[in-house]
C-alpha positions as CSV (number, residue, x, y, z in Angstrom):
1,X,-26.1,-5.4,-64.0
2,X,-25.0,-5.9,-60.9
3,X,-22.1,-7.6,-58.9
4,X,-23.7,-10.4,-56.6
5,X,-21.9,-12.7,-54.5
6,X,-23.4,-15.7,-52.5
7,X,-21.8,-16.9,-49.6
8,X,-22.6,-20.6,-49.2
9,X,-22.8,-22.7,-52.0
10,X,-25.5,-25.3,-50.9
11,X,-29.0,-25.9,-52.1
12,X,-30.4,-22.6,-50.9
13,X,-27.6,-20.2,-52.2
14,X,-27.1,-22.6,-55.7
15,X,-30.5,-22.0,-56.9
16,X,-30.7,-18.2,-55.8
17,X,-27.6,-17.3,-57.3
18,X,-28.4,-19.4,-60.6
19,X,-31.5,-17.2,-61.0
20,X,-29.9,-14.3,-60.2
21,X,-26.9,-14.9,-62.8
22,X,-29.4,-16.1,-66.0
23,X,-31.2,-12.4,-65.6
24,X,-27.7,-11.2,-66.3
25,X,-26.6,-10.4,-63.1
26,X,-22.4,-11.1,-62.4
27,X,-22.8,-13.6,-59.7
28,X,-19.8,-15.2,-57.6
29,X,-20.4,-18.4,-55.8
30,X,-18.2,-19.3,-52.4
31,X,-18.1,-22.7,-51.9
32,X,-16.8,-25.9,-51.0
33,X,-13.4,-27.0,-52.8
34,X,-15.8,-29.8,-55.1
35,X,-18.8,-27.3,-55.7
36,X,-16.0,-25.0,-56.8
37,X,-14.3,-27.3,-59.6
38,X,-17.3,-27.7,-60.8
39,X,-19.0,-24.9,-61.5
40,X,-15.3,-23.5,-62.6
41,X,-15.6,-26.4,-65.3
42,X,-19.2,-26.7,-66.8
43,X,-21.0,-23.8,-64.7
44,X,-23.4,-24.3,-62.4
45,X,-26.4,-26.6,-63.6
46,X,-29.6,-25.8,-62.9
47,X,-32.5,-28.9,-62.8
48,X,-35.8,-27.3,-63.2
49,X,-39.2,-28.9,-64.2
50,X,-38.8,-27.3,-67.5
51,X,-35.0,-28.5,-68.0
52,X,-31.9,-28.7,-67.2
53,X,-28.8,-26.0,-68.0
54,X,-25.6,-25.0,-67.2
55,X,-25.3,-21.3,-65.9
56,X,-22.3,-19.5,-66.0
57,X,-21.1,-18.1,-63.0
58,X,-17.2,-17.1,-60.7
59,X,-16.9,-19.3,-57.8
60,X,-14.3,-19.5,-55.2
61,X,-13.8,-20.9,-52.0
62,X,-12.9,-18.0,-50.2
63,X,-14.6,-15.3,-48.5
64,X,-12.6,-12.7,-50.3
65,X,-14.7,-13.5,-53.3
66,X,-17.0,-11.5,-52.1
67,X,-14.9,-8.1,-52.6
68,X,-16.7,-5.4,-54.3
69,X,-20.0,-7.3,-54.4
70,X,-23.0,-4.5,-54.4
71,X,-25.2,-7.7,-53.0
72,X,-23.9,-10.3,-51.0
73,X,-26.8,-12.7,-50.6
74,X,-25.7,-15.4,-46.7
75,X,-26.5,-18.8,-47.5
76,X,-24.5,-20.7,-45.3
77,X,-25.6,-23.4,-42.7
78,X,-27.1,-21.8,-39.0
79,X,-24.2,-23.3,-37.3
80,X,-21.7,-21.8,-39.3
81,X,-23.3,-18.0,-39.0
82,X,-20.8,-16.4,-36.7
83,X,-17.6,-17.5,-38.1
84,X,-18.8,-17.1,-41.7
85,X,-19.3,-13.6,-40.7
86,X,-16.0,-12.6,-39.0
87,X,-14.8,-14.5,-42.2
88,X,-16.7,-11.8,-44.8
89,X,-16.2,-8.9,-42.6
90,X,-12.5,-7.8,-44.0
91,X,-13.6,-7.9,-47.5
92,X,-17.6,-6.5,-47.6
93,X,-17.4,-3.2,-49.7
94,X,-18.8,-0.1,-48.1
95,X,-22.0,0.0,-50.0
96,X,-22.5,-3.6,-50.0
97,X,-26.2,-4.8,-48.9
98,X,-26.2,-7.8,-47.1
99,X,-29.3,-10.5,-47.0
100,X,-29.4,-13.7,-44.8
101,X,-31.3,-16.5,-46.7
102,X,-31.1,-18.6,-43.5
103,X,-33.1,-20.8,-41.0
104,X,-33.8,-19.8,-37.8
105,X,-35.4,-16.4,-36.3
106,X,-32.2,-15.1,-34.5
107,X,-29.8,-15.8,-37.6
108,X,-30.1,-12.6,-39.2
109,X,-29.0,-10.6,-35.9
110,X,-25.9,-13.4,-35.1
111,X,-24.7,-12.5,-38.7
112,X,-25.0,-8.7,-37.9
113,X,-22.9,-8.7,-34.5
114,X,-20.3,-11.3,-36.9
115,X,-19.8,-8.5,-39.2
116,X,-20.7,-4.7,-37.5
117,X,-23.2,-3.9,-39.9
118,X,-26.9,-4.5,-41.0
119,X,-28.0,-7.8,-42.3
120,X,-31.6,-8.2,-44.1
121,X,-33.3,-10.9,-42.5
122,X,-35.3,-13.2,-45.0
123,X,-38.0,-16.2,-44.9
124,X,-37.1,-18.7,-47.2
125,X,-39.4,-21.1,-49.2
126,X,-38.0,-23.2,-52.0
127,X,-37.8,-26.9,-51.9
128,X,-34.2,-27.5,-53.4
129,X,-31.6,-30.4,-53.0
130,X,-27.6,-30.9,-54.4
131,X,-27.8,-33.9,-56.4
132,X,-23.9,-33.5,-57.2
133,X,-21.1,-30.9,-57.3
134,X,-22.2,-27.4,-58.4
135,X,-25.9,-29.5,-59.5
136,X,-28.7,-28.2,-57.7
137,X,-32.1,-29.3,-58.4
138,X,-35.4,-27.5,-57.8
139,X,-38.6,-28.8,-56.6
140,X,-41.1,-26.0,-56.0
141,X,-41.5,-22.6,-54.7
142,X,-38.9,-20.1,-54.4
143,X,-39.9,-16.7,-53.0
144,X,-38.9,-14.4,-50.3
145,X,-40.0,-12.4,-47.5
146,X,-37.7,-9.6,-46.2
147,X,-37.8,-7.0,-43.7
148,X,-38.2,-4.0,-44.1
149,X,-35.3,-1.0,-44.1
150,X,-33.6,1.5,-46.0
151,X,-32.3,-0.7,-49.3
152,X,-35.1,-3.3,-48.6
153,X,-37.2,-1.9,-52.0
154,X,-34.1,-1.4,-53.9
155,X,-33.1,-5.2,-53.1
156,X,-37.0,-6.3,-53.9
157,X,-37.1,-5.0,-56.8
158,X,-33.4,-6.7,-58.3
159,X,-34.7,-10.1,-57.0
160,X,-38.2,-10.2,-58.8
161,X,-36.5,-8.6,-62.0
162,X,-34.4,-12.0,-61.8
163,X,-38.0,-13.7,-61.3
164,X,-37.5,-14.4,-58.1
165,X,-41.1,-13.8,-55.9
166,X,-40.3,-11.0,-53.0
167,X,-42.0,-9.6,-50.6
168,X,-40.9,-6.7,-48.3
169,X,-42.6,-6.9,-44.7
170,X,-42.6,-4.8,-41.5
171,X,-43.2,-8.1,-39.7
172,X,-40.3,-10.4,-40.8
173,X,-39.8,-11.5,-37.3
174,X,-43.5,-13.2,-37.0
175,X,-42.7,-14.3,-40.5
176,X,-39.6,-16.3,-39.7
177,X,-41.3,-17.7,-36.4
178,X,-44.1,-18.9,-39.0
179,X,-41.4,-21.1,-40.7
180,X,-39.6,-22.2,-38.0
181,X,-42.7,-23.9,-36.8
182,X,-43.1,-25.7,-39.8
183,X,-39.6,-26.6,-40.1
184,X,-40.1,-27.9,-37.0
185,X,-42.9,-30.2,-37.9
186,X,-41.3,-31.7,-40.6
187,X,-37.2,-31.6,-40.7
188,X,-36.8,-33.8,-37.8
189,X,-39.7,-36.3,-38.6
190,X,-38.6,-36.1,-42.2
191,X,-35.2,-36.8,-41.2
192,X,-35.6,-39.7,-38.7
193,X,-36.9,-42.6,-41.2
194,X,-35.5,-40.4,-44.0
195,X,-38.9,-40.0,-46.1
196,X,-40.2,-37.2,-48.1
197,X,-42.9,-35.2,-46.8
198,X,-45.8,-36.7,-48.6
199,X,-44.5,-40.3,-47.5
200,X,-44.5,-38.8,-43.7
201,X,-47.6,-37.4,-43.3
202,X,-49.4,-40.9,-44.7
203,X,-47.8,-42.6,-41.4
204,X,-50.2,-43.3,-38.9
205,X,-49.4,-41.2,-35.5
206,X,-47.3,-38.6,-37.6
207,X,-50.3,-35.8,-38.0
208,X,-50.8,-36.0,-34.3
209,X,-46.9,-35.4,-33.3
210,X,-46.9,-32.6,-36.1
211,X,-49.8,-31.0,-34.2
212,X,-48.1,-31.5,-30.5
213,X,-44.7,-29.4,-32.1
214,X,-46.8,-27.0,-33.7
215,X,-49.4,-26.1,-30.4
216,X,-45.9,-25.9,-28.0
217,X,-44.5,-23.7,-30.7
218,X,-47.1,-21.4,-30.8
219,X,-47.7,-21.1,-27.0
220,X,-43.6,-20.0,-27.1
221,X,-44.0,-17.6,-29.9
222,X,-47.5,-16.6,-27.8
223,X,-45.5,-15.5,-24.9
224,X,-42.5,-14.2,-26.4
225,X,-44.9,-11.9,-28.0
226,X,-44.5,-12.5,-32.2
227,X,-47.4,-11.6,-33.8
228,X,-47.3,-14.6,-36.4
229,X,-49.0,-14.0,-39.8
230,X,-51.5,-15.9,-41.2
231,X,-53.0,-19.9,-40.1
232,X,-49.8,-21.7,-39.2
233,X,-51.2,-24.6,-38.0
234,X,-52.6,-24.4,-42.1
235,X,-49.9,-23.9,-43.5
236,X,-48.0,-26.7,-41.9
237,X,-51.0,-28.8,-42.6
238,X,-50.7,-28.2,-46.4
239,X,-46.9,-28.5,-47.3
240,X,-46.8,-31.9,-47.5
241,X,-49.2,-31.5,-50.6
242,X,-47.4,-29.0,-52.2
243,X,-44.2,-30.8,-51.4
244,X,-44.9,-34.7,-51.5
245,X,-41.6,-35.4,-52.6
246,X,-39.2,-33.4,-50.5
247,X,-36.8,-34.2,-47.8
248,X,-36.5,-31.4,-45.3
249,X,-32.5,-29.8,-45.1
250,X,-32.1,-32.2,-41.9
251,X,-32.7,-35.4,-43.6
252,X,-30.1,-33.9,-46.6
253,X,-28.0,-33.3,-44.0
254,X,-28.0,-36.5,-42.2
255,X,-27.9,-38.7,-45.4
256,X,-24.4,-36.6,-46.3
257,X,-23.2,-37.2,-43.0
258,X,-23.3,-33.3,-42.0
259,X,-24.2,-31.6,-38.8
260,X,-28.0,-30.9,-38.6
261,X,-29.7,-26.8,-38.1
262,X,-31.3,-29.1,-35.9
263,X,-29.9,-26.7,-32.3
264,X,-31.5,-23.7,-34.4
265,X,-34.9,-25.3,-35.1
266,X,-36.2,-27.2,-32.6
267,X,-33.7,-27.0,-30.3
268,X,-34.1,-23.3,-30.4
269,X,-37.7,-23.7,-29.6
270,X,-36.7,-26.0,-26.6
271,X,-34.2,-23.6,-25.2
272,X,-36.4,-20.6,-25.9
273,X,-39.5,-22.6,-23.7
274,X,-37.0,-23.2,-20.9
275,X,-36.3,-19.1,-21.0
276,X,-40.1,-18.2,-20.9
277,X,-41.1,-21.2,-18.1
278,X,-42.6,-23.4,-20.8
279,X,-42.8,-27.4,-21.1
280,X,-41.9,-28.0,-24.6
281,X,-41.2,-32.2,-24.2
282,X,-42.5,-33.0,-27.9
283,X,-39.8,-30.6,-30.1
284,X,-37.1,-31.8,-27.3
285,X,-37.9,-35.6,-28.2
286,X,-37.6,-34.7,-31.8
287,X,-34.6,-32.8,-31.0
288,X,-32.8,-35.0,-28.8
289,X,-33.3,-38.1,-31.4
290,X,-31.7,-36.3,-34.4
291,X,-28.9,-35.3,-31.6
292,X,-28.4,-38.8,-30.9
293,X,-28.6,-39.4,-35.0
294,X,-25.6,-37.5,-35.0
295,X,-23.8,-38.8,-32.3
296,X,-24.4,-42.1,-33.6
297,X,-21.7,-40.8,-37.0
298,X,-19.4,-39.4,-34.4
């Protein structure tokens, strides 16, 4: 057994660390003061397709829960990165392996200058929303890509004994550009009329804008030189079939009346296009619209 903590109790970092504590692993969730009560109260339920269970695990709201944690698994919003990790830094035990399950292809690297040490970037794909206090519910997917280092097969190996799908991969970088772009295809779309993925994709016009985002993001990735794995333009095509029913994280994020990732997704791409000479006008529409979104809330 081991001692696991998970900074960042939201969707991601709920359903991780539920996993992770029903394979018997002592898990320690560090949350929000409501996500805390709860899961202090009745655990921390888990909705899956098969059923729904409470899971028992700590939780606390600060980052000193993480003390003495052999894993310590980042989970907290892009925007939140640096001070989350001066935050952790005091209290991160010697041996302790850290792993950022995080948007955004630079996050893992912010969180290692936060806290002096290495961090284990990771590609995250599990469809997952809070329906309530410490209640997370799962819609699809859930594994992992990770680069590769030193603990990397060590950490592999505890996630896919909890059943969680792993991968270890030399390439992480082109890996987490490959999401990005299909975060950027969706989360702003998604989170503009506030429709799930499979409603989106039905609207006429939307298959055409998704295909504008996705060629200027490639031409960026092109000449920033990320070898990118696989047939993204694919792969973006076929999430909305394999996820008809989810909102992206920047819809969620909007509809709770939260700041966006949306400066790390396709504002990231904008700013990155700008650095290499690039015109990138369809992800700064999308970007500037779920800006405006928010400054509409104040």
């Amino acid at each position: 057994m081991s001692k696991i903590a998970v900074m960042g109790a939201g969707a991601v970092g709920c359903y991780y660390g539920a996993r992770l504590a029903q394979a018997g692993h002592s898990v320690t969730m560090i949350g929000r003061r409501g996500h805390v009560a709860a899961m202090r109260e009745r655990g921390l339920i888990l909705e899956t397709a098969t059923g729904t269970e409470p899971v028992r695990v700590e939780a606390s709201e600060e980052p000193a829960g993480i003390a003495s944690a052999d894993l310590v698994l980042v989970s907290v919003k892009s925007n939140d990165v640096d001070a989350t990790g001066r935050g952790i830094a005091p209290y991160l035990d010697a041996g302790a392996q850290v792993v950022s399950l995080q948007n955004g292809v630079d996050t893992a690297e912010r969180l290692e200058q936060a806290i002096g040490r290495p961090v284990i970037p990771s590609a995250v794909y599990v469809a997952v929303e809070m329906t309530g206090p410490g209640h997370v519910r799962h819609h699809g997917r859930g594994e992992l890509v990770i680069g590769s280092g030193p603990s990397s097969s060590a950490v592999a190996m505890l996630l896919r004994e909890a059943g969680i799908p792993t991968e270890v991969s030399d390439n992480v970088v082109g890996v987490l550009w490959a999401k990005l772009i299909v975060n950027c295809a969706y989360n702003a779309l998604s989170a503009i009329p506030h429709l799930p993925y499979g409603h989106l994709v039905a609207v006429a016009g939307v298959p055409e804008v998704m295909d504008d985002v996705v060629a200027e993001c490639l031409q960026v990735a092109a000449r920033a030189g990320v070898t990118l794995p696989g047939d993204v333009p694919a792969a973006v095509r076929g999430l909305a079939a394999s996820m008809p029913s989810q909102f992206s994280s920047t819809a969620q994020d909007l509809a709770r009346g939260k700041t966006s990732e949306i400066d790390h997704l396709n504002g990231y791409v904008v700013r990155k296009a700008a650095e290499l000479g690039i015109a990138a006008p369809a992800n700064r529409a999308l970007w500037v619209m779920v800006k405006l979104m928010e400054a509409r809330r104040g």
